[in-house]
ZAMARGU-4260 file (C-alpha; in steps of 0.2 Angstrom, whole numbers, plus 5000, padded with zeros to 4 digits):
<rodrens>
0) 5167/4969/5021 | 5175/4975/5036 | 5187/4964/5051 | 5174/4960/5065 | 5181/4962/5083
5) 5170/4947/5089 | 5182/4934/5083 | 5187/4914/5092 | 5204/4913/5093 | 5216/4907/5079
10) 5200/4913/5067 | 5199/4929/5060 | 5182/4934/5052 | 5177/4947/5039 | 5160/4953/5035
15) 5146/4963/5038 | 5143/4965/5058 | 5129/4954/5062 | 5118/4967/5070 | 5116/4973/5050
20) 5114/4957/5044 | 5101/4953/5057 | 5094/4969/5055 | 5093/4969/5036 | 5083/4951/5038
25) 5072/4961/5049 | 5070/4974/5037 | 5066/4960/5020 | 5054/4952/5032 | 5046/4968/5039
30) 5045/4978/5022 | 5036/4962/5011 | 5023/4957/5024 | 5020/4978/5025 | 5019/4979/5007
35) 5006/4964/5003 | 4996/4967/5019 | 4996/4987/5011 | 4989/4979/4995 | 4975/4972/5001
40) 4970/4989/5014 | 4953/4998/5001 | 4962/5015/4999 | 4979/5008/4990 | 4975/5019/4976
45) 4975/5037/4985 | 4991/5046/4991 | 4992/5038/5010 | 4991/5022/5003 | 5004/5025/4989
50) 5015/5033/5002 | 5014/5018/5013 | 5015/5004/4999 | 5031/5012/4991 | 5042/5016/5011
55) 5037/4996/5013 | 5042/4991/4994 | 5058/5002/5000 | 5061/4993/5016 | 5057/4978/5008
60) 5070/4980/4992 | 5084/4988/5005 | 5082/4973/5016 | 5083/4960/5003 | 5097/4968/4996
65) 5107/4967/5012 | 5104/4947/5016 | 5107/4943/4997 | 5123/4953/4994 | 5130/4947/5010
70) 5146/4939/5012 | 5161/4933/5023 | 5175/4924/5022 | 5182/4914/5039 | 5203/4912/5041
75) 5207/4898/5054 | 5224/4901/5056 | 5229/4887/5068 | 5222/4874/5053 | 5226/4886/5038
80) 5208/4885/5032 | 5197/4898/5023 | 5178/4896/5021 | 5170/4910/5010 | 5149/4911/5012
85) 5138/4923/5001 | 5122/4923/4998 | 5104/4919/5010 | 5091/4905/5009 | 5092/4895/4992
90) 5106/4909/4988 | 5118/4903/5000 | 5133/4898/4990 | 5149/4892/5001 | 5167/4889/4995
95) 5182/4880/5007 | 5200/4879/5004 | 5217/4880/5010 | 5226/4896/5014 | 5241/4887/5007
100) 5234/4890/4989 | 5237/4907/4993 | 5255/4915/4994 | 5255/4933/4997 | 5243/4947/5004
105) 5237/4961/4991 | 5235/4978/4997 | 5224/4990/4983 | 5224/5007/4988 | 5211/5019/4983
110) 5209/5037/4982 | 5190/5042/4988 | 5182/5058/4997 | 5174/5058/5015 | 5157/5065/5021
115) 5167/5081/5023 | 5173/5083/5005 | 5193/5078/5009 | 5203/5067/5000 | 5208/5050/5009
120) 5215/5035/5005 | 5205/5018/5006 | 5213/5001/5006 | 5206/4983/5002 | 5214/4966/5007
125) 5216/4950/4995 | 5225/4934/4998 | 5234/4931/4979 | 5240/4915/4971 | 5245/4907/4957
130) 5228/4900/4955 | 5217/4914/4958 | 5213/4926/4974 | 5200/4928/4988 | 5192/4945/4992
135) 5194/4949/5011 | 5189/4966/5015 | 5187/4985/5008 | 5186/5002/5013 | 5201/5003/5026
140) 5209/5014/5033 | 5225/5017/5024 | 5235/5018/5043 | 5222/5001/5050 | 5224/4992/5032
145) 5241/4992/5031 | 5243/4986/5049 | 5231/4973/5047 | 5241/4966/5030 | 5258/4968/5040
150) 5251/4956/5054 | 5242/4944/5044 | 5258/4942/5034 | 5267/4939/5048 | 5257/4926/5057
155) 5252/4915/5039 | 5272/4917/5032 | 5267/4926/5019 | 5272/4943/5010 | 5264/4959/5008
160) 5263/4966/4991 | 5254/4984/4987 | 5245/4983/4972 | 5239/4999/4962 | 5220/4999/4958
165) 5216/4998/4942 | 5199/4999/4937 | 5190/4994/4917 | 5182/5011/4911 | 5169/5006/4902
170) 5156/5015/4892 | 5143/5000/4905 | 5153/5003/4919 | 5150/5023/4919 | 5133/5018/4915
175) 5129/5007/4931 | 5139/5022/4943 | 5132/5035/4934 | 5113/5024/4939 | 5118/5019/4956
180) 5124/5039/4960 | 5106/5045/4953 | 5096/5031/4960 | 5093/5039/4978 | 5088/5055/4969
185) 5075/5048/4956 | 5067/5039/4969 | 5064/5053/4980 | 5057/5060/4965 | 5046/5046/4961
190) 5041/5045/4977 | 5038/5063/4978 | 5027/5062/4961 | 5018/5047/4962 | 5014/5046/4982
195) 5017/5064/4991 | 5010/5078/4979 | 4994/5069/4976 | 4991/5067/4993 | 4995/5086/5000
200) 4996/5093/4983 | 4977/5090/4982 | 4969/5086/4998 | 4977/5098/5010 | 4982/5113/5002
205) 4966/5115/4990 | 4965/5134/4982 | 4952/5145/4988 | 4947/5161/4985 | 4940/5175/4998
210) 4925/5168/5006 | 4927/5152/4994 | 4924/5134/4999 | 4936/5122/4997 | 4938/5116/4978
215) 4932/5100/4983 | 4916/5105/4992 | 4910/5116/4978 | 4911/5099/4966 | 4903/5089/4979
220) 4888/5105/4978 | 4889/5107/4960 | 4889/5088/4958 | 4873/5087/4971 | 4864/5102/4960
225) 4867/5093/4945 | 4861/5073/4949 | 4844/5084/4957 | 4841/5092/4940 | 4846/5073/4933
230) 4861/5077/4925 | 4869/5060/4930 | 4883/5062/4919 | 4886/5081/4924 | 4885/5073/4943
235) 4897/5060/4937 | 4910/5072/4932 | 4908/5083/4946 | 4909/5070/4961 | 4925/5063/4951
240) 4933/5080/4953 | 4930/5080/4971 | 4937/5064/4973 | 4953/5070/4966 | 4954/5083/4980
245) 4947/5071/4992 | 4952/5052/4987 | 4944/5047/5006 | 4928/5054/5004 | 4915/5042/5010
250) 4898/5054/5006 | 4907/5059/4987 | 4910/5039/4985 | 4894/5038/4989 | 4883/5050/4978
255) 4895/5046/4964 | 4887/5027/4965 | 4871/5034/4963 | 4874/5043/4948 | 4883/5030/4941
260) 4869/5016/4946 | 4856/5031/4938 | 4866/5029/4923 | 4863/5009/4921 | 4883/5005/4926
265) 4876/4996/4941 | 4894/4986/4942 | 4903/5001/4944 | 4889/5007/4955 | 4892/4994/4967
270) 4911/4995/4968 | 4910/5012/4970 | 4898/5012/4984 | 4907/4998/4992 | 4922/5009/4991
275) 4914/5022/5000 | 4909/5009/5013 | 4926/5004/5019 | 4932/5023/5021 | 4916/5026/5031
280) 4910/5007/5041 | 4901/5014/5050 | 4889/5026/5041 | 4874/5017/5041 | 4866/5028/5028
285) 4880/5021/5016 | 4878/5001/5020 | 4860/5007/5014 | 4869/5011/4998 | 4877/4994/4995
290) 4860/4985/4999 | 4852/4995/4988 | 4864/4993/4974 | 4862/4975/4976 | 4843/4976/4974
295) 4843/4987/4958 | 4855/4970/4955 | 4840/4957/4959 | 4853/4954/4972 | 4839/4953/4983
300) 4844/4942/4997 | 4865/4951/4997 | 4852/4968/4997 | 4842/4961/5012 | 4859/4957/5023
305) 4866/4974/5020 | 4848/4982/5023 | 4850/4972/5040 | 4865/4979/5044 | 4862/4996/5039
310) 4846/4998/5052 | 4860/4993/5064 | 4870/5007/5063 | 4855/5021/5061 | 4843/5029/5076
315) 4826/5024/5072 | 4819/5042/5070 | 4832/5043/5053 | 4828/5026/5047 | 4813/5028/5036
320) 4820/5027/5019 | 4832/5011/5023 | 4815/5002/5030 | 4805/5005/5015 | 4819/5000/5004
325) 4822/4984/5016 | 4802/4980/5013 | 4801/4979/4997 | 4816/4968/4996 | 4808/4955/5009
330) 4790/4955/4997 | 4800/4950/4984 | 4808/4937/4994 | 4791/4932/5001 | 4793/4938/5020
335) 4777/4946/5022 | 4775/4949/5040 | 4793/4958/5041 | 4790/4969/5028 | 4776/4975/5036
340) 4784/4978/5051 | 4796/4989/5044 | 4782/4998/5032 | 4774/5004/5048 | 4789/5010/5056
345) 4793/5020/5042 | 4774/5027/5044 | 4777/5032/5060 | 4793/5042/5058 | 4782/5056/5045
350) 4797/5057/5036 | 4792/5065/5018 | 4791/5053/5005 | 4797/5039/5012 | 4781/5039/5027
355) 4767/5041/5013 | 4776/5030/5002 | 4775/5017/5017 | 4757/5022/5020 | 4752/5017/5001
360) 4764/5002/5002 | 4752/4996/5018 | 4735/4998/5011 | 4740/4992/4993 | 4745/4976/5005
365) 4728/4976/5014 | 4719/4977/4996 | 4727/4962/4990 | 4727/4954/5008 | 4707/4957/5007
370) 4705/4950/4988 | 4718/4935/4991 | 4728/4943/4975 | 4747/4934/4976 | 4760/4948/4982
375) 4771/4958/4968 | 4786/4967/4969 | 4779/4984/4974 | 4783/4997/4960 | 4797/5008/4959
380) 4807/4996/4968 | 4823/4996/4949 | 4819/5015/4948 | 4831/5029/4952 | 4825/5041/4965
385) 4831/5058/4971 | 4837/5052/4990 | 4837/5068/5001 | 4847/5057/5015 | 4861/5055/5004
390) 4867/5072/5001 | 4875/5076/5018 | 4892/5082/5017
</rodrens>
């Protein structure tokens, strides 16, 4: 606590300025809402968002720290009145009495070093009684201290008596400054460890060799090369080592779901492909992905809306595979007539296999339209298939 300048007359005040206290409440308030709206944003998990969860977490904890440690003490002089506050919120603790229980000033004089390395004296302020003493500020001058003690004395009729500091070396007391002095330095190291390196460590400063891809792409390839040859659990491994180069990688999110799904792990399947979704909103080929995940679910109407949404984010001419996907989905859910609609305008695109596939889709519906048979899910619909429209980069 330090004298503030901004004092009524007869009072004096000491405490933090309110500009840091305010500033501090600003910091609690700034740094917890940070930290939980941080939480909730899909790529927590990868270096970015480690980096912004643990500065908020920071700000958050520095703030707190400042509005609850705070405290000042009040000296009407005219009334020879003392109010002592600490605390904040359903901390706040307040204590009142008479300067007349007091009956000298303690000055406690400290030897400390500056910024610049040289010695200097601190001093610290108490009013002393019989009955106990009252804490008024540290960290002064030795010159300002000392003329402050002199004045105070003078105006409350009271003496000035210089204390030496004497200070408990205990085995916990060198424990809790030898904590506090490493604190900054284990932080930045934790911050550097768990947040910073894996984000740049990885993701921007891959190793390559002459003529080399990045580490990352030849997984992604490798990974491709392998869920073709139906390696799923080879494609598994080598998407997951291009996530760790790459943790926002929509298109890597995206065929790892595949090889999961092709595996049976349709939950994990799903998450990861919804994963991949939120770093890339706007890829329609990927909302295909979650709607198809849900279908291998017998999710079929949660497949149908994400189908939906997926033809809205995809030119027509690239569509073919999301509206035979979307067509079987709507047999099984008994919407003929849109189904159709969408079989044909996968015919029309002559995108290999998806166009034939809709061509046999549409006569197997005529054949059974013809007879009067009751419509099936068509086949294939639970089977894995080798997508070529999901292995772009």
């Amino acid at each position: 606590m330090v004298p503030l300048n901004n004092n009524a007359p007869g009072t004096l005040r000491f405490g933090l300025p309110p500009v840091v206290r305010h500033a501090g409440l600003l910091l609690a308030l700034l740094g917890t809402s940070s930290a939980v709206a941080v939480s909730f944003v899909p790529g927590i998990a990868t270096g970015l968002g480690r980096i912004l969860f643990v500065g908020s977490a920071v700000m958050s904890l520095a703030g707190w720290g400042i509005a609850l440690l705070d405290r000042s003490v009040v000296l009407d002089l005219a009334g020879r009145r003392f109010r002592h506050y600490r605390g904040f919120g359903i901390w706040h603790r307040e204590r009142a009495g008479s300067l007349d229980a007091f009956d000298r000033f303690e000055i406690r004089c400290r030897r400390r070093f500056n910024l610049y390395g040289e010695p200097e004296t601190r001093v610290g302020l108490s009013l002393a009684g019989p009955n106990g003493s009252l804490r008024l500020c540290d960290g002064l001058l030795d010159g300002r201290g000392r003329a402050l003690a002199a004045e105070l004395g003078e105006r409350l009729a009271m003496s000035v008596a210089e204390c030496a500091f004497v200070e408990k070396q205990t085995r916990m007391t060198k424990i809790v400054r030898l904590g506090v002095a490493a604190a900054p330095f284990v932080g930045m190291a934790a911050v550097f460890a768990a947040a910073i390196w894996p984000a740049i460590g990885h993701s921007n400063f891959e190793r390559r060799g002459a003529g080399q891809y990045p580490a990352s792409v030849r997984s992604f390839d490798a990974g491709q090369s392998r869920y073709i040859e139906h390696d799923y659990i080879g494609a598994e491994s080598e998407f997951r080592k291009a996530l760790e180069f790459r943790p926002m990688w929509p298109q890597a999110n995206n065929m790892l779901a595949y090889a999961l799904a092709d595996q049976g792990k349709l939950d994990a399947a799903l998450e990861t492909a919804i994963k991949a979704m939120n770093q890339g909103p706007n890829e329609g080929y990927i909302i295909d992905t979650v709607a198809e995940m849900y279908q291998r679910r017998r999710e079929w109407k949660r497949a149908a809306e994400y189908y939906e949404l997926a033809l809205q984010h995809e030119y027509r001419s690239e569509a073919a595979e999301t509206n035979v996907k979307y067509a079987e989905t709507l047999l099984v859910l008994g919407r003929r007539e849109e189904a159709i609609r969408h079989l044909r305008l996968a015919e029309a695109s002559l995108i290999p296999p998806w166009s034939p596939r809709a061509a046999k889709m549409l006569e197997a519906l005529d054949r059974k339209k013809t007879t009067g048979g009751r419509q099936k899910p068509a086949a294939g619909t639970e089977r894995a298939i080798i997508r070529q429209g999901k292995t772009v980069q």
